[in-house]
C-alpha positions in Angstrom: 127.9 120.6 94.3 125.7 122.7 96.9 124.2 122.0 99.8 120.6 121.9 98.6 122.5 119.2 96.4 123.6 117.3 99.3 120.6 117.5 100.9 118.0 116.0 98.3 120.4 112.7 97.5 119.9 109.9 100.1 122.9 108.6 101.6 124.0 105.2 102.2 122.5 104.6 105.2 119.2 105.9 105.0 118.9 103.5 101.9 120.5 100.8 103.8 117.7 101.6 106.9 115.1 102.2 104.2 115.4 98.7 102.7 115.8 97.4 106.2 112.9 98.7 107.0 110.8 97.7 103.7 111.7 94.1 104.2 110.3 94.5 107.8 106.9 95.7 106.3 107.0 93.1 103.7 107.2 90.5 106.4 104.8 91.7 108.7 102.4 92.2 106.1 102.8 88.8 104.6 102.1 87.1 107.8 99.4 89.2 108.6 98.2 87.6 105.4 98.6 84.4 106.6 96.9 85.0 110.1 94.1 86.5 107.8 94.0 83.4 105.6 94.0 81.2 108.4 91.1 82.8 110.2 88.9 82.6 107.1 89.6 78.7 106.7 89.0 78.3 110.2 85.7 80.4 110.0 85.0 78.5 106.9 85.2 75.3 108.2 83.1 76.3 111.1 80.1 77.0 108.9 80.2 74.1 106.7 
């Protein structure tokens, strides 16, 4: 195996941060949705 080998395969853990770090984004983003989805009932409700 070379170093250029090494190099290009992820080790344990990066994937362990890398997942870590993609169920952080998955959360925010889901309750950014939320907020989102709130605010346009809100707004709705507002109008009617």
């Amino acid at each position: 195996m070379t170093a250029t080998d090494g190099g290009c395969r992820p080790t344990e853990m990066q994937i362990l941060q890398e997942q870590k770090f993609a169920r952080r984004m998955e959360k925010d983003f889901v309750s950014v949705r939320l907020q989102a989805g709130s605010y346009k009932e809100s707004a709705l409700s507002k109008i009617g």
